[in-house]
C-alpha positions as CSV (number, residue, x, y, z in Angstrom):
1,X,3.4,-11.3,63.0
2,X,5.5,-13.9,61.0
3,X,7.8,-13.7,58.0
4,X,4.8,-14.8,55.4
5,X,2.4,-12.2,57.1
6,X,5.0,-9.2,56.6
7,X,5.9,-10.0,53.2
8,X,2.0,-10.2,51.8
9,X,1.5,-7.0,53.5
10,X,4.6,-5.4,52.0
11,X,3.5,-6.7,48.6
12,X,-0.2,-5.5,48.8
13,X,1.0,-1.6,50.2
14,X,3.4,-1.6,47.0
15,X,0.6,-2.1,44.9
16,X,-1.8,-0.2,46.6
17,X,0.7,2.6,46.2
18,X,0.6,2.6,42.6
19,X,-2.7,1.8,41.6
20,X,-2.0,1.4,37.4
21,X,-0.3,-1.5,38.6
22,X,-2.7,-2.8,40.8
23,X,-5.6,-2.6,37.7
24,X,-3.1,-4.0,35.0
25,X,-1.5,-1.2,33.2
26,X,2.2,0.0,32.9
27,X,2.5,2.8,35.1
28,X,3.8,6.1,33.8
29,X,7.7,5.8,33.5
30,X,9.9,8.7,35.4
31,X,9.7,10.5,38.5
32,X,6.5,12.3,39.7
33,X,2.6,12.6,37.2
34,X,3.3,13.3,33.6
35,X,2.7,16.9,32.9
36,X,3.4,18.8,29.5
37,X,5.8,20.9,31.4
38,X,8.4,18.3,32.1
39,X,7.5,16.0,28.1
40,X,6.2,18.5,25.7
41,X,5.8,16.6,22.3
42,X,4.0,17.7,19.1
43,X,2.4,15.1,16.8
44,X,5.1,15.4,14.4
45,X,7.4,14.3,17.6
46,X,5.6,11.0,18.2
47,X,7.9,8.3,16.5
48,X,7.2,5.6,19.2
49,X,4.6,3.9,21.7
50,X,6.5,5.9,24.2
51,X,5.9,9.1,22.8
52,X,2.0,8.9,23.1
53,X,1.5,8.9,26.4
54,X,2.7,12.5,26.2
55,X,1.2,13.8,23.1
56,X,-2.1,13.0,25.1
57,X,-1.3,14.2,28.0
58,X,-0.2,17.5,26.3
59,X,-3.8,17.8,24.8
60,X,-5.6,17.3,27.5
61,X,-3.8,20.4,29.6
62,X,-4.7,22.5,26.0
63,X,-8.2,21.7,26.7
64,X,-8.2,22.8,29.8
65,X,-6.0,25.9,29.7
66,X,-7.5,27.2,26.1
67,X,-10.9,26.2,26.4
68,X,-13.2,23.7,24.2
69,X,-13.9,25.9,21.0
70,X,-10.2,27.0,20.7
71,X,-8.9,23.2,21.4
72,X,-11.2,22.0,18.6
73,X,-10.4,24.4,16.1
74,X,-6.3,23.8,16.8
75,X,-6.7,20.3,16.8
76,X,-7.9,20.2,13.2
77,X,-5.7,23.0,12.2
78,X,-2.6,23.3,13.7
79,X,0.7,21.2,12.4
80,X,1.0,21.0,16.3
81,X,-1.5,18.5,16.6
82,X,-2.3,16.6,13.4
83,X,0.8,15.2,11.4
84,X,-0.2,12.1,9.2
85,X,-1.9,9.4,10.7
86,X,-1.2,10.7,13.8
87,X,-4.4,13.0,15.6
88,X,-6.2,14.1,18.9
89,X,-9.8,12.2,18.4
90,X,-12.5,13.2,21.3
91,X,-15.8,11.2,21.6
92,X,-18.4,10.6,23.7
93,X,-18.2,7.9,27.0
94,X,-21.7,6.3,27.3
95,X,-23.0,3.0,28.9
96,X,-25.6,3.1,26.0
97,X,-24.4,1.0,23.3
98,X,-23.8,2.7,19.8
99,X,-24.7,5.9,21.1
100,X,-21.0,7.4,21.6
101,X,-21.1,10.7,19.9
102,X,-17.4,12.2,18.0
103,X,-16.6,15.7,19.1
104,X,-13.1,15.9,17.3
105,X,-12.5,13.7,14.5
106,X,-10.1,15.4,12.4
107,X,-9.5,12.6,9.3
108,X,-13.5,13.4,8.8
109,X,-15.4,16.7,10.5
110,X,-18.2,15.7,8.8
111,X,-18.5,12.7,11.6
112,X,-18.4,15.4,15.0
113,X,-21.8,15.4,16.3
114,X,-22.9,11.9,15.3
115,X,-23.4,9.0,16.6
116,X,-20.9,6.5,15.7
117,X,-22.9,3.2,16.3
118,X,-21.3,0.3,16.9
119,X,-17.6,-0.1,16.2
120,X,-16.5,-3.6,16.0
121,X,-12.8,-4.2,14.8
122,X,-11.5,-8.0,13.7
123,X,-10.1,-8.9,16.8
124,X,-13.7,-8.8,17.9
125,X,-13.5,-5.9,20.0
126,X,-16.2,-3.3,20.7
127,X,-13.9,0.0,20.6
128,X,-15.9,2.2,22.2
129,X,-17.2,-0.1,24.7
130,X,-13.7,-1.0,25.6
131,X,-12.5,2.9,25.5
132,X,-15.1,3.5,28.5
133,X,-14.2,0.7,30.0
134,X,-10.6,1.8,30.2
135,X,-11.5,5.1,31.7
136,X,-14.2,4.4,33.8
137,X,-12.0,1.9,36.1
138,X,-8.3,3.7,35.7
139,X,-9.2,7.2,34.4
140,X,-6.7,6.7,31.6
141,X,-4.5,3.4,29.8
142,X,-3.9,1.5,26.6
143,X,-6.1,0.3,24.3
144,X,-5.6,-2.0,21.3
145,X,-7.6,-2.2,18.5
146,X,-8.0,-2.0,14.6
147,X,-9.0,1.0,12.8
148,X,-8.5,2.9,9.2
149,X,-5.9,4.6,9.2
150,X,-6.0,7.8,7.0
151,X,-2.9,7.7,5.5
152,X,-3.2,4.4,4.0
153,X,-7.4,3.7,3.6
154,X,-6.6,0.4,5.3
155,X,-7.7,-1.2,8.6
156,X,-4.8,-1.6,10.8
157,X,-3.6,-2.7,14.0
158,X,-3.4,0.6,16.2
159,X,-2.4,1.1,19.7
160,X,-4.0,4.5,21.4
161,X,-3.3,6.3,24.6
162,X,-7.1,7.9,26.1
163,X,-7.5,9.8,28.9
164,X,-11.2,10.6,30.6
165,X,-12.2,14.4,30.2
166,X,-15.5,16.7,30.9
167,X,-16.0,18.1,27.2
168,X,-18.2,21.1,27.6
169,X,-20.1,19.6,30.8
170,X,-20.2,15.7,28.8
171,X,-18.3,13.3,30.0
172,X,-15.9,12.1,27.4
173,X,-12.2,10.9,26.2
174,X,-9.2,12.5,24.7
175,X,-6.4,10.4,23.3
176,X,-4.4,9.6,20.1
177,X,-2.2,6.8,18.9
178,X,-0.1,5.4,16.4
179,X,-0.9,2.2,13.7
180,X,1.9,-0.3,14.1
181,X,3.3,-2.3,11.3
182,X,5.0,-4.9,13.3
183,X,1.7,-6.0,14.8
184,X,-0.1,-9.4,13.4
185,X,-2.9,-8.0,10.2
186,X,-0.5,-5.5,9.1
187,X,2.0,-7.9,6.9
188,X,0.0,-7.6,3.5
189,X,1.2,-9.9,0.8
190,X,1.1,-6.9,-1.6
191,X,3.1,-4.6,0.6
192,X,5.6,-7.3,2.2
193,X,6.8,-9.9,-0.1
194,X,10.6,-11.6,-1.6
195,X,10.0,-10.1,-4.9
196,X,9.3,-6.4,-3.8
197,X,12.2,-7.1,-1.1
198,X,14.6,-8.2,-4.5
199,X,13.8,-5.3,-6.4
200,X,14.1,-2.7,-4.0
201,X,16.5,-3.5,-1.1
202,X,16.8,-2.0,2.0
203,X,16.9,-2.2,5.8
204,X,13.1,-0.9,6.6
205,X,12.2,-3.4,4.2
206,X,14.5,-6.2,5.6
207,X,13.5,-5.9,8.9
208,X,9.4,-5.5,7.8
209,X,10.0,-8.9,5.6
210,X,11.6,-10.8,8.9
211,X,9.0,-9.2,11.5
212,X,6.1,-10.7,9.3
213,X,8.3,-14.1,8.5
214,X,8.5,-14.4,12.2
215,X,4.7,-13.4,12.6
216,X,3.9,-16.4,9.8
217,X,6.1,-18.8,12.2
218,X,4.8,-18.1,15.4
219,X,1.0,-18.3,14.2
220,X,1.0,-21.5,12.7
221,X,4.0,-23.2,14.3
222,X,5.5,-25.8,12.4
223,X,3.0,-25.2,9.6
224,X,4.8,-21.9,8.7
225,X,8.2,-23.7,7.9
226,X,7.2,-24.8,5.1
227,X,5.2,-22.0,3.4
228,X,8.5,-19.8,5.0
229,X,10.9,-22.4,3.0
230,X,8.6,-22.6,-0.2
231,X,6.0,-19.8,-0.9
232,X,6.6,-17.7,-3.4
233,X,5.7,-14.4,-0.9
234,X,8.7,-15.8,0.9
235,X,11.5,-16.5,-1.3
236,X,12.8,-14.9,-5.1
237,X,16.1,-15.8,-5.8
238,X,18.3,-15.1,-3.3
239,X,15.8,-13.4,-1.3
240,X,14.7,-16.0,1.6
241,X,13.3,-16.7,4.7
242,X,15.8,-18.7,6.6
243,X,15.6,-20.2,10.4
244,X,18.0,-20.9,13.2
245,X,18.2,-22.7,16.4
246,X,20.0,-21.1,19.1
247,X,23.0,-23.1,18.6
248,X,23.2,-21.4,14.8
249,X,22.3,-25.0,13.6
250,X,19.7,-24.5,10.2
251,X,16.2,-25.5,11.4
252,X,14.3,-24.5,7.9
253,X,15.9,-22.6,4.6
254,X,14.3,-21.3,1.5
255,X,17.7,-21.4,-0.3
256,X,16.9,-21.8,-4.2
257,X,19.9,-24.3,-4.5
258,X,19.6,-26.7,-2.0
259,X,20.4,-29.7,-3.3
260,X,22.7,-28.3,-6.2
261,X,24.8,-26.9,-3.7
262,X,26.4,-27.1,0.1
263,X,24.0,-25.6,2.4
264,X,25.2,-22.0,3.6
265,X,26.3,-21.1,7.1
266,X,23.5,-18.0,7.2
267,X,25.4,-17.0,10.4
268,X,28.6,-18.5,11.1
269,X,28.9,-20.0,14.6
270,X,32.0,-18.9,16.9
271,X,33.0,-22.6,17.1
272,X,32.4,-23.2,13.4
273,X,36.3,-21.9,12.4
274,X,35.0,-19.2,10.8
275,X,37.0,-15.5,11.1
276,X,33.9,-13.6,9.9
277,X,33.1,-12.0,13.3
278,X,36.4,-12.1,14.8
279,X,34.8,-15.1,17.0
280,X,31.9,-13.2,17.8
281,X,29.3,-15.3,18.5
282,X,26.2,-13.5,16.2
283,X,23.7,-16.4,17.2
284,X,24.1,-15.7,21.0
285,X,23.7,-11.8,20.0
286,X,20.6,-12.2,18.0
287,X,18.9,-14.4,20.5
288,X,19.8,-12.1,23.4
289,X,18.4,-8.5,21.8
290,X,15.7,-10.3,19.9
291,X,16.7,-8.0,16.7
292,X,19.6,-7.7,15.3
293,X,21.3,-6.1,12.4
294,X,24.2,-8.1,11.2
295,X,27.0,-7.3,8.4
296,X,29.5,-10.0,6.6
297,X,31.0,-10.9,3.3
298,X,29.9,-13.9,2.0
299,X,29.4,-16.0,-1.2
300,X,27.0,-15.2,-3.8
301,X,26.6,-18.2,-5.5
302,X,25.4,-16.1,-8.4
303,X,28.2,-14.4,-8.7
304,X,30.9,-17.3,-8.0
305,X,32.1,-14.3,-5.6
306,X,32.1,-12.6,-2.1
307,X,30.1,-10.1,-1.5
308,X,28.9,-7.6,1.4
309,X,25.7,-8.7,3.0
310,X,22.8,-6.9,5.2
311,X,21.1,-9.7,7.4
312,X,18.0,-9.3,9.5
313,X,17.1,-12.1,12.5
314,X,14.5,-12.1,14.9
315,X,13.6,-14.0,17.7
316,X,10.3,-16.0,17.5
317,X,9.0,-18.6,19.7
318,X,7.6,-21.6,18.0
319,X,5.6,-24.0,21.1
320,X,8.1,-22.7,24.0
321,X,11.5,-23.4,21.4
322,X,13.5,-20.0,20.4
323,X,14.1,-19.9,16.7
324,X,16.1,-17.2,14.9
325,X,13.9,-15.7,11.5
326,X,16.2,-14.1,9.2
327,X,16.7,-12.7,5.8
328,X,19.1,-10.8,3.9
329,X,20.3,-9.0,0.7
330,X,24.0,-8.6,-1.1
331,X,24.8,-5.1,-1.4
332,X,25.1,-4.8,-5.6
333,X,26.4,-1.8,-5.0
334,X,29.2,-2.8,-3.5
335,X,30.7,-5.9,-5.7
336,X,33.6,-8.1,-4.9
337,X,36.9,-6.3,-4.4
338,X,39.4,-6.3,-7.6
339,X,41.0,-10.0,-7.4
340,X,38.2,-11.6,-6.0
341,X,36.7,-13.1,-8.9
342,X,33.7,-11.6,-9.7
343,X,34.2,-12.0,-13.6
344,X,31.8,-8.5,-13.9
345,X,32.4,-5.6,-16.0
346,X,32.8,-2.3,-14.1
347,X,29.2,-1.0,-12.7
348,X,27.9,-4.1,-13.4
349,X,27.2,-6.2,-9.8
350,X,26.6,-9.5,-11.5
351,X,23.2,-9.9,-9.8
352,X,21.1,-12.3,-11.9
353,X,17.3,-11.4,-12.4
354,X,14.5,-13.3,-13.3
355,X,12.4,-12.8,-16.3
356,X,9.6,-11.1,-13.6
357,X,12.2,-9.6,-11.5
358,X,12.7,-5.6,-12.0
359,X,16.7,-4.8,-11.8
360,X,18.0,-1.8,-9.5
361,X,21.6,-0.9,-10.1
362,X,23.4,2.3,-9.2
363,X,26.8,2.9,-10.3
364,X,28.7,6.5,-8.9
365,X,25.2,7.9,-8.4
366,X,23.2,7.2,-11.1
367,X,20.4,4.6,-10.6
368,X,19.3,2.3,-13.5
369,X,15.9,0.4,-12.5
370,X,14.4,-1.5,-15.8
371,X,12.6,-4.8,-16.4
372,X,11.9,-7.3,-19.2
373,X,8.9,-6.6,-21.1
374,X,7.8,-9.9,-22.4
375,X,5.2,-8.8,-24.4
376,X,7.6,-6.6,-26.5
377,X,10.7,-8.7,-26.8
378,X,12.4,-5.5,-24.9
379,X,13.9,-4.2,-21.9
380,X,12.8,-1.4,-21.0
381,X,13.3,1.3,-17.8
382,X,14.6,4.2,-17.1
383,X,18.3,5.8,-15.6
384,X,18.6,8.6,-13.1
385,X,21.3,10.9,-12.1
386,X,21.0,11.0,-8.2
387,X,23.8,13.6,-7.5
388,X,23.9,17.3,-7.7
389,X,26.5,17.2,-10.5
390,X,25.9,16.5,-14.5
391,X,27.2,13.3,-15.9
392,X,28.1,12.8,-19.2
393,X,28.1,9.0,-21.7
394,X,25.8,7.2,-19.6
395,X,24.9,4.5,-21.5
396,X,23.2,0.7,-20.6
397,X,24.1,-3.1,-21.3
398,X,21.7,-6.2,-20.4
399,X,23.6,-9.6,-20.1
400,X,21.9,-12.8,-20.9
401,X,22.1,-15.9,-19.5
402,X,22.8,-17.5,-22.8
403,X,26.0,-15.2,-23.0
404,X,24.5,-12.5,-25.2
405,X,25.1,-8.6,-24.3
406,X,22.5,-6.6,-25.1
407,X,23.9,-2.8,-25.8
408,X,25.0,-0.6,-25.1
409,X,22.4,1.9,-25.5
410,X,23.3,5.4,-26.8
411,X,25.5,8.2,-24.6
412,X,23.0,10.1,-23.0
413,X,24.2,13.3,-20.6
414,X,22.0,13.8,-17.4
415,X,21.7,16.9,-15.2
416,X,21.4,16.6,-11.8
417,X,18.1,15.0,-10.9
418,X,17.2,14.1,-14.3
419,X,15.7,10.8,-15.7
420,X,16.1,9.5,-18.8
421,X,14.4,6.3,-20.6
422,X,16.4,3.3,-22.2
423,X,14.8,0.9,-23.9
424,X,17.3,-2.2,-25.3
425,X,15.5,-5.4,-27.6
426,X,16.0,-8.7,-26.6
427,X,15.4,-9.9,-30.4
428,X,14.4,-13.6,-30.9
429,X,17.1,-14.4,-27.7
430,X,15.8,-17.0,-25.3
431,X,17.0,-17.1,-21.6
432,X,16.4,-17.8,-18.3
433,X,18.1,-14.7,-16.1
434,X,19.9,-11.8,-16.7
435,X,22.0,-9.0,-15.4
436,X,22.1,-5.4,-15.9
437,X,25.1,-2.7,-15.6
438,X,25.7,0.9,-16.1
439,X,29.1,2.5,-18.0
440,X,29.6,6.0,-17.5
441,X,32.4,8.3,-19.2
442,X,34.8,6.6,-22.1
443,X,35.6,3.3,-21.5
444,X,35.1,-0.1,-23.5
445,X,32.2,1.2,-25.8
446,X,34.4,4.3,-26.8
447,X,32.0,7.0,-28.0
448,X,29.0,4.5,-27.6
449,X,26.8,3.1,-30.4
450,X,23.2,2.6,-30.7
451,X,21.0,-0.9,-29.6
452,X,22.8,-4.4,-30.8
453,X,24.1,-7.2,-29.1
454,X,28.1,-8.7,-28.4
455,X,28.0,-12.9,-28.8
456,X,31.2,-13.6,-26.4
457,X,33.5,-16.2,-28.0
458,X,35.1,-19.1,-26.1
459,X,38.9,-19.2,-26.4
460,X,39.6,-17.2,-28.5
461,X,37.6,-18.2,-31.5
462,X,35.3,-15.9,-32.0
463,X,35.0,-12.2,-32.6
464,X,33.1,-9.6,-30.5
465,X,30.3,-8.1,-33.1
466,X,29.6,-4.6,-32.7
467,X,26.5,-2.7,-32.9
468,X,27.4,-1.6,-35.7
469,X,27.4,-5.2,-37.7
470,X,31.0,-5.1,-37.9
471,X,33.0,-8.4,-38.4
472,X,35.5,-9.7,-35.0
C-alpha cells in the first residue's frame, strides 16, 4: 500500500472516529461525553456560547432522572432553569410542516400544546424545519436563527444548543440558548449610536459601538467608509469611528477637525518615535487578538490638553484586506494632571457638549448628568451623590462657548444615594458648545449664591459680576 493510500485511510478512520466532525459540527470540547456530573451549570451560570452546551445537557439528564411532569413544572419555576432570556424550550420534531407542537415554553405557557405553524426568521430560515434536521442526522448541534427574545420584545440573532429526546413516548427536542449582540441584526441605530456612546461612556458600550462599526464595514465594503467617516450614528464630537491598516497607517477617520487640524496618530506606531507604549507595537497587538482594549494619554483638542483615553479596535476584513475598526472616549473624570494646561476649574473636565449632547460629569462621587433645554432657555438635570457618605455645598456651573458662566447654583447637601434637581437659565446667551462642572465644599463661590452668570474679562479689564449683581 503506498504513502497516498495510508494517509487517506488514516484521515477517513480520524473522522469516522468522531462522527460530529464528520457531519460538520464542533465536537464536544474535553475528555470523554458531556455529562452534568463532570459540567453542572444553572441558567443563571450561562455567560457564554460555551456554557450552553452544558446547560442542555444538564436538562436533558433532569428529564430523564425526575420524570416529564416534574421537569416541566421546574423548568418554568425554578431560578435553576429560567434566568432572563435564558430558558429550556421543548417542542415537537415532525416531518409535517407547521405541525411542531411546544411542550415547554416558558416566556408564554399559554403556547404548550399548540401548534406553532410555520416559523420563518429573516435569514430565511424555517426554524423548526432546521431544528429536526439537526437532530434527525447528528442527534444533537448548533442552530442559528432569529427569534424574540423576552427580555427585550425584539427579534434577535440567537444561537441554541438542541438535543433529540422521547417526551412522554413523542419524539421531540430539548435545548436552550443565548441572543448575541455581536451578531449582524442586533446593532440597532437606537441602541448603538455616537451620541448615546458621548453621553454615557463606557467599555460595554465601546466595544458594542466598534463590533457594529466593524459589522457596517464588512457588509458593504468600501461603501461603509464613508457612512463610518460621516454619518451622524457614527460620529458626535469626539466620538468616531476611525480605521487602520495593519501598518497603523489611517485608512478612513471620522475626526470632526480634519482639515482645521493635523490628523491624529489614533494608535501610535512603534516606529513612529512615539514613547506612549514603551515601543510596544499596539497595531501588531490588535491585529493579532482581533480585540483589543488599549489605554494612552493623548490630546484633546477640546481641551488644548492630554488626557487618559479608553480605545476599542477590532479586526474586520474588508474584500480579503485586514483593517483595524476603532473608537474611543477621554476619561473626564480623570482631567489633565496639574501643569498640564488644561485651563479648567476644579471638577470641571473641560469636555465641550453640543447643544443636543447630554453632559455626564462626576466629581469625588457625585454625578451631575443635565442637558440644554432649548425650548426653555435652561439647563436643566439633575446631581447625585454616588457614595455611602453625605456631602455637603454641592453646587453647579455651565460654561459657554461665548465665555459666559452660568452659576453657580445654590449649596445643596445630599445623603448618600440621593438626587437632587438643578436647573441654571441660559438667558438671551447664544452659543455653540458648552461645558459643565461640579464644586463641592467651600471654595471659589464661598457660601454659594443663587442662578446668575460671571462674564470673564480679558486682561485684566473687566470685573467678574456676581450673582448677586454686584460691580467687579
Amino acid at each position: 500500500m503506498n504513502a497516498k493510500r495510508i494517509f487517506a485511510l488514516t484521515v477517513a478512520l480520524g473522522l469516522l472516529s468522531v462522527p460530529a466532525l464528520a457531519n460538520g459540527v464542533s465536537a464536544p470540547a474535553g475528555p470523554g461525553p458531556l455529562s452534568c456530573a463532570n459540567r453542572s451549570i444553572s441558567a443563571g451560570g450561562v455567560r457564554a456560547v460555551e456554557d450552553v452546551q452544558a446547560f442542555v445537557q444538564c436538562a436533558y439528564e433532569y428529564v430523564q432522572n425526575m420524570g416529564f411532569a416534574e421537569a416541566k413544572r421546574a423548568f418554568h419555576e425554578d431560578a435553576h432553569w429560567k434566568s432572563g432570556p435564558v430558558y429550556v424550550f421543548v417542542d415537537e420534531v415532525t416531518s409535517v410542516a407547521g405541525a411542531s407542537r411546544a411542550f415547554v415554553f416558558p416566556p408564554d405557557p399559554t403556547r404548550e400544546g399548540l401548534q406553532w405553524g410555520l416559523l420563518t426568521d429573516s435569514f430565511g430560515t424555517d426554524v423548526l424545519k432546521e431544528i429536526a434536521r439537526v437532530v434527525s442526522s447528528v442527534g444533537e448541534g448548533w442552530v442559528y436563527y432569529a427569534f424574540t427574545n423576552p427580555e427585550s420584545g425584539m427579534t434577535e440573532p440567537k444561537i441554541s444548543y438542541v438535543k433529540r429526546i422521547d417526551w412522554s413516548g413523542t419524539p421531540a427536542v430539548i435545548g436552550a440558548g443565548v441572543y448575541r449582540r455581536d451578531l449582524p441584526g442586533t446593532c440597532r441605530m437606537d441602541e448603538v449610536n455616537a451620541t448615546d456612546l458621548a453621553a454615557n461612556p463606557s467599555k460595554q458600550g465601546l466595544r458594542e459601538f466598534v463590533r457594529c462599526a466593524a459589522m457596517e464595514l464588512e457588509s458593504n465594503g468600501y461603501a461603509g467608509v464613508r457612512t463610518l467617516s460621516t454619518d451622524a450614528r457614527w460620529r458626535n464630537g469626539l466620538t468616531y469611528v476611525f480605521g487602520l491598516d495593519t501598518y497603523g497607517n489611517s485608512v478612513f477617520t471620522g475626526y470632526p477637525l480634519v482639515g482645521a487640524r493635523v490628523l491624529p496618530a489614533e494608535l501610535p506606531a512603534s516606529n513612529s518615535g512615539s514613547t506612549v507604549f514603551g515601543g510596544r507595537d499596539v497595531v501588531a497587538v490588535a491585529d493579532t487578538f482581533g480585540e483589543t482594549f488599549l489605554y494612552y494619554r493623548s490630546f484633546n483638542p477640546m481641551v488644548e490638553a492630554e488626557q487618559n483615553k479608553v480605545v476599542f479596535v477590532k479586526r474586520a476584513v474588508v474584500y480579503g484586506s485586514p483593517i483595524l475598526v476603532g473608537s474611543a472616549y477621554f476619561l473626564s473624570d480623570h482631567p489633565a494632571e496639574p501643569g498640564a494646561g488644561s485651563g479648567g476649574e476644579p471638577g470641571e473636565s473641560g469636555t465641550q457638549y453640543g447643544l443636543t449632547d447630554t453632559a455626564r460629569e462626576v466629581r469625588a462621587g457625585v454625578e451631575l448628568i443635565i442637558r440644554y433645554d432649548a425650548s426653555r432657555g435652561v439647563f436643566a438635570g439633575t446631581v447625585r451623590n454616588t457614595t455611602n457618605q453625605t456631602v455637603g455645598q454641592v453646587r453647579v456651573e455651565v460654561h459657554l462657548s461665548n465665555g459666559i458662566e452660568l452659576g453657580p447654583t445654590p449649596n445643596v447637601e445630599l445623603r448618600a444615594g440621593e438626587s437632587k434637581s438643578v436647573e441654571l437659565s441660559a438667558g438671551s446667551n447664544t452659543f455653540t458648545t458648552f461645558s459643565v462642572h461640579v464644586e463641592i465644599g467651600a471654595g471659589e463661590h464661598g457660601g454659594g449664591g443663587g442662578e446668575g452668570s460671571e462674564s470673564h474679562g480679558r486682561e485684566g479689564t473687566e470685573g467678574r459680576q456676581g450673582s448677586a449683581g454686584g460691580g467687579g
